[in-house]
N, C-alpha and C positions, 0 to 999 in steps of 0.2 A: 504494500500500500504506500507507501513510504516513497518507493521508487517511483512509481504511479504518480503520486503526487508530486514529486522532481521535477518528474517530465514534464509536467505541464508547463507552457507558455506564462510568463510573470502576471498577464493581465487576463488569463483564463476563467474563466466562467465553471468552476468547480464541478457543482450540480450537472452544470449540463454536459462539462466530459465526462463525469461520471456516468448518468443516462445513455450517453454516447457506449459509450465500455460494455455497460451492461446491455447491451443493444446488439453489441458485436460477440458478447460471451453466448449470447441466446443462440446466434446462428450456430453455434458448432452442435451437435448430435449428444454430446457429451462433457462434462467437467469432472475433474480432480478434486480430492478435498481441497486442496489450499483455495483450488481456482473456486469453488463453490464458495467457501467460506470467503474471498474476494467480492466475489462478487455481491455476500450480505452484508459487506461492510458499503461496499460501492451503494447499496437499497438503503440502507441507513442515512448515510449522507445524503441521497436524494430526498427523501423522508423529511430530512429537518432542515433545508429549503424550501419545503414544500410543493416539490414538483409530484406530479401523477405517478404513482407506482405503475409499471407495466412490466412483462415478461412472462419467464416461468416464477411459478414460484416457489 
């Protein structure tokens, strides 16, 4: 997560890379523990934004 959030651009829009991710984790067929557990941290942070939950879930 940590690295994830690195990566982002200085003036990025957090939430919405986050939705972004979690958007791009959906299309694979399958996730890992870490990457699942990734990915409820990434719905958490959307969460308290208050952006629309979507996905799997």
């Amino acid at each position: 997560m940590i690295a994830w959030l690195l990566w982002l651009p200085r003036n990025a829009d957090v939430a919405k890379a986050a939705a972004d991710e979690v958007a791009r984790m959906d299309k694979r067929p399958s996730l890992s523990g870490g990457a699942i557990r990734l990915r409820e941290l990434l719905l958490q942070l959307i969460d308290g934004a208050g952006l629309p939950k979507y996905g799997r879930a």
